[in-house]
C-alpha positions in Angstrom: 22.8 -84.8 94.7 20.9 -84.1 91.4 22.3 -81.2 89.5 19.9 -78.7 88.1 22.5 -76.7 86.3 25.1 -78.6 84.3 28.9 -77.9 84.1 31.4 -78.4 81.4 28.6 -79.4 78.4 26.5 -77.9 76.4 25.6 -74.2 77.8 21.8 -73.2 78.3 20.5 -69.7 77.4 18.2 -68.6 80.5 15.7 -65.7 79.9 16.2 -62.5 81.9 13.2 -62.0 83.0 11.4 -64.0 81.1 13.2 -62.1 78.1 12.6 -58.7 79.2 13.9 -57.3 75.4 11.5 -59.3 73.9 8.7 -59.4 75.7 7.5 -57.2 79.0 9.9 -58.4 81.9 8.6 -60.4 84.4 5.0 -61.0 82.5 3.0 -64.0 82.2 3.1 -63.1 78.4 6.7 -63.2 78.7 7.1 -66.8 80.5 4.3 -68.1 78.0 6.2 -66.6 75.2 9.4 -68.1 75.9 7.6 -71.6 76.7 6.2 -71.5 73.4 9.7 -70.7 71.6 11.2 -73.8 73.0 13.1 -72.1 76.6 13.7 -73.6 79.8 15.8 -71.7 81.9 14.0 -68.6 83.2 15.8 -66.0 85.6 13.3 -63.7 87.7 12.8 -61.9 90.7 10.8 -61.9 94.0 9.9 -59.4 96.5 6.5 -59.7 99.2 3.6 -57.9 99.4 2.8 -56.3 103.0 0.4 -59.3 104.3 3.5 -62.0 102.9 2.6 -63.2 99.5 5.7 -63.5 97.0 5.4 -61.7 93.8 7.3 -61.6 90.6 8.9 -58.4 90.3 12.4 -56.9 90.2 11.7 -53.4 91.1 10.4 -52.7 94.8 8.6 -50.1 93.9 5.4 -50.4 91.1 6.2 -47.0 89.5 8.1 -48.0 86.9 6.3 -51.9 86.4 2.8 -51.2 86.8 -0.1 -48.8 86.4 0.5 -48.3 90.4 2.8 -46.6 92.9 4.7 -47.2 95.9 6.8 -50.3 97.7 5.0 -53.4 96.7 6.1 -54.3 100.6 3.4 -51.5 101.4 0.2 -53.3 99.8 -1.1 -56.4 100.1 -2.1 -58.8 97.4 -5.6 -57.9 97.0 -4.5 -54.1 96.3 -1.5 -55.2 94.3 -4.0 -57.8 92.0 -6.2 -54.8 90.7 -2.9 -53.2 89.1 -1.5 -54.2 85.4 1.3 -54.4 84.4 2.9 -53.2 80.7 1.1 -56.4 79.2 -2.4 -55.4 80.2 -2.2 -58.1 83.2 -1.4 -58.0 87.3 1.7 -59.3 88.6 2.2 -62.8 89.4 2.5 -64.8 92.7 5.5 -67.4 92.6 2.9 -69.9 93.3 1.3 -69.9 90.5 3.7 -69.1 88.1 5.3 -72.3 89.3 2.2 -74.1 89.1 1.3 -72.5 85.7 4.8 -73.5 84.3 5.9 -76.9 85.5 8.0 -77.3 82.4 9.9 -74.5 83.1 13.6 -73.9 85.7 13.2 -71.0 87.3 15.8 -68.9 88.9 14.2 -66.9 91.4 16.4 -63.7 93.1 14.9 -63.0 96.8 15.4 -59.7 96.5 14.3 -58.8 100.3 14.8 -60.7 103.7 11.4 -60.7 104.4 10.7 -62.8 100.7 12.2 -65.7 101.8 10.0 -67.4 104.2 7.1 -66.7 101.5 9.4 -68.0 98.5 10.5 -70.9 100.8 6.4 -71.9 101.3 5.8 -71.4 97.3 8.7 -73.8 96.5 7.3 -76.5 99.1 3.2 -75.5 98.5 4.2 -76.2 94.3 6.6 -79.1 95.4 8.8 -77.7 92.7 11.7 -77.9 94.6 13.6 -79.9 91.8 13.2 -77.0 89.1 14.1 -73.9 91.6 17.4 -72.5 91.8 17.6 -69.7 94.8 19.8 -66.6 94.5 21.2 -63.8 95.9 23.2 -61.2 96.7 23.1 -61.7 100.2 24.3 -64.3 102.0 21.8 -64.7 105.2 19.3 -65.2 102.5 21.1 -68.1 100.8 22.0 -69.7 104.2 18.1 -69.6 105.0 17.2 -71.4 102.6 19.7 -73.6 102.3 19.2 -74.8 106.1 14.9 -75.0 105.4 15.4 -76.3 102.0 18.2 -79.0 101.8 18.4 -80.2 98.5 17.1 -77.1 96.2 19.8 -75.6 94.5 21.2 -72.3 95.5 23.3 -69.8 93.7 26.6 -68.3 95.1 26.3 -64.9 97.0 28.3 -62.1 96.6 31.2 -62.4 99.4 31.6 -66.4 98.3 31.9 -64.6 94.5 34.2 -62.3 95.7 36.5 -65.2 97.1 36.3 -67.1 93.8 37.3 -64.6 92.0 40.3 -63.5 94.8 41.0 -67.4 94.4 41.3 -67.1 90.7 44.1 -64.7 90.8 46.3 -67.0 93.2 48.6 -69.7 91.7 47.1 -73.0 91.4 47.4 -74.8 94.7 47.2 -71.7 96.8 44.1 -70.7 95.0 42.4 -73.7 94.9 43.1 -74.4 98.6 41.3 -71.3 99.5 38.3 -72.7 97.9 37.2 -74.6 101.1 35.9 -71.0 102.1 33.3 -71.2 99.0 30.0 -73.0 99.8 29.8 -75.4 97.0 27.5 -78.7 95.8 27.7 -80.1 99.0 25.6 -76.9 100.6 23.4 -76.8 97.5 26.0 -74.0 96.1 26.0 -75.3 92.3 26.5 -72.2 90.1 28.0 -68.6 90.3 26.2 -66.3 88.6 28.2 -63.2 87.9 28.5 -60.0 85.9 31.4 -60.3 83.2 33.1 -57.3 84.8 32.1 -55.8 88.9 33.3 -52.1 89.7 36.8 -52.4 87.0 37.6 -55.9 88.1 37.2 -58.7 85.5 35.3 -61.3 87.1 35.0 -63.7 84.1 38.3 -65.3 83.0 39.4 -68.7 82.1 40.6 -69.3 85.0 37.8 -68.6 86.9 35.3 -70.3 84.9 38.1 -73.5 85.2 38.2 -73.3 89.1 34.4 -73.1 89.4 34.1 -76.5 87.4 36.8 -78.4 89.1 34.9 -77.5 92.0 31.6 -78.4 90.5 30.5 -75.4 90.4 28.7 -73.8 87.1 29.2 -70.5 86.1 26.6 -68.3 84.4 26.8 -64.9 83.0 24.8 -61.7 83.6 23.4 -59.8 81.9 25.1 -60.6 78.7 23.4 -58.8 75.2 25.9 -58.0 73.2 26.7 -60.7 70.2 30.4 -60.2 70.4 30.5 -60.9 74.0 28.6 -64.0 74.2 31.2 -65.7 71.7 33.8 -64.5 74.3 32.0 -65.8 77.0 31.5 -69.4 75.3 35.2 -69.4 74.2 35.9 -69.5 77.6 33.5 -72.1 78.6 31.1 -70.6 80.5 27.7 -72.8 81.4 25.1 -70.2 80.8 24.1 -66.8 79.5 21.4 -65.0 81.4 20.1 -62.6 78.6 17.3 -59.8 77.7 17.6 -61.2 74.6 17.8 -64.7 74.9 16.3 -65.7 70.7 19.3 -64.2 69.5 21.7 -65.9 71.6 20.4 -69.4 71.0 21.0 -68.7 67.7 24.4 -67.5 68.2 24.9 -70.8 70.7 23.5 -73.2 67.5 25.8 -70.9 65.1 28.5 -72.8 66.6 27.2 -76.0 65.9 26.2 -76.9 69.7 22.6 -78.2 69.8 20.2 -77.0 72.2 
């Protein structure tokens, strides 16, 4: 299987929403910004409008992303393309941002059940399956896709993430035997993606991000601002940082001498 995301080299700075510090999340401004400043990795979101088109958005609701109101699953496209958002333009369709950025690895979230079939008919209608990595927090989503797309990479969901990091805190051969529970590259699992810390418990320790790789599995972390922690973070090896703020740390990443 061709990996999209790497393990144990150099690690990649992916774009939280296109850069939502830097640039209106989840904007075409923001994707063409971060295209121009030399990004690849982009992390974004999905939800479906009411007559199944998938749109870029995190929130469900416009309120707080548009000049609208209401669930986005409540409008169709038509009524959700007159809207703007903070940049002065209307929400995207995955389709075409795929289309518009075929440069770019995305890292699109299904944030509802009903998103996937939609997503699923983007990824195929763009043929961009080599450049799309599918999370979630749930896992019916994942398994969805991961039975209609064979081959496109998927993230870890949550109950797989909580086993890694049960795994993590067993001794060696106990742990790692456990492991067989975790989907991993041979289901088109390739990367955790994972807060530093989840309600108190530390999810991101050596020995985590150790495990994942001798599984071939990469680990990225969200949704890492702070300076001081992204050193932590790369000190311990981890394969990516999803960031709001992802200018300043590539420059932290080439402060250590790795070249991106």
């Amino acid at each position: 299987m061709n990996r999209l995301y790497p393990y144990g080299e150099a690690p990649l700075v992916m774009a939280h929403r296109g850069g939502g510090n830097e640039q209106p999340e989840n904007s075409i401004v923001a994707f063409e910004a971060m295209r121009a400043q030399g990004f690849t990795y982009m992390e974004t979101d999905a939800h479906v409008t009411s007559d199944g088109v998938a749109v870029i958005s995190h929130d469900p609701m416009l309120d707080r992303i548009t000049d609208g109101s209401g669930l986005i699953s409540h409008h169709t496209w038509r009524e959700i393309s007159q809207l703007r958002d903070e940049s002065g333009n209307r929400l995207v369709r995955v389709d075409e941002l795929l289309d518009n950025f075929p440069e770019l690895v995305f890292n699109i979230d299904a944030k509802v059940d009903d998103v996937v079939d939609p997503l699923i008919e983007a990824i195929n209608r763009t043929r961009s399956g080599d450049r799309v990595c599918v999370a979630s927090f749930n896992e019916k989503r994942l398994r969805r896709v991961r039975k209609r797309l064979p081959g496109v990479a998927t993230a870890l969901g949550v109950s797989a993430i909580a086993r890694m990091v049960g795994c993590a805190r067993l001794p060696g051969a106990v742990g790692s035997g456990l492991m067989r529970s975790v989907p991993g590259p041979r289901k088109n699992a390739e990367v955790a993606q994972v807060p530093e810390v989840s309600h108190h418990v530390t999810v991101v320790t050596e020995r985590f991000v150790n495990l994942a790789h001798h599984h071939g599995i990469a680990v990225h972390v969200w949704t890492i601002n702070d300076i001081d922690t992204v050193n932590v973070l790369l000190d311990m090896g981890v394969d990516g940082i999803i960031t709001d703020e992802p200018t300043a740390v590539r420059d932290v990443i080439r402060s250590r001498g790795v070249s991106l």
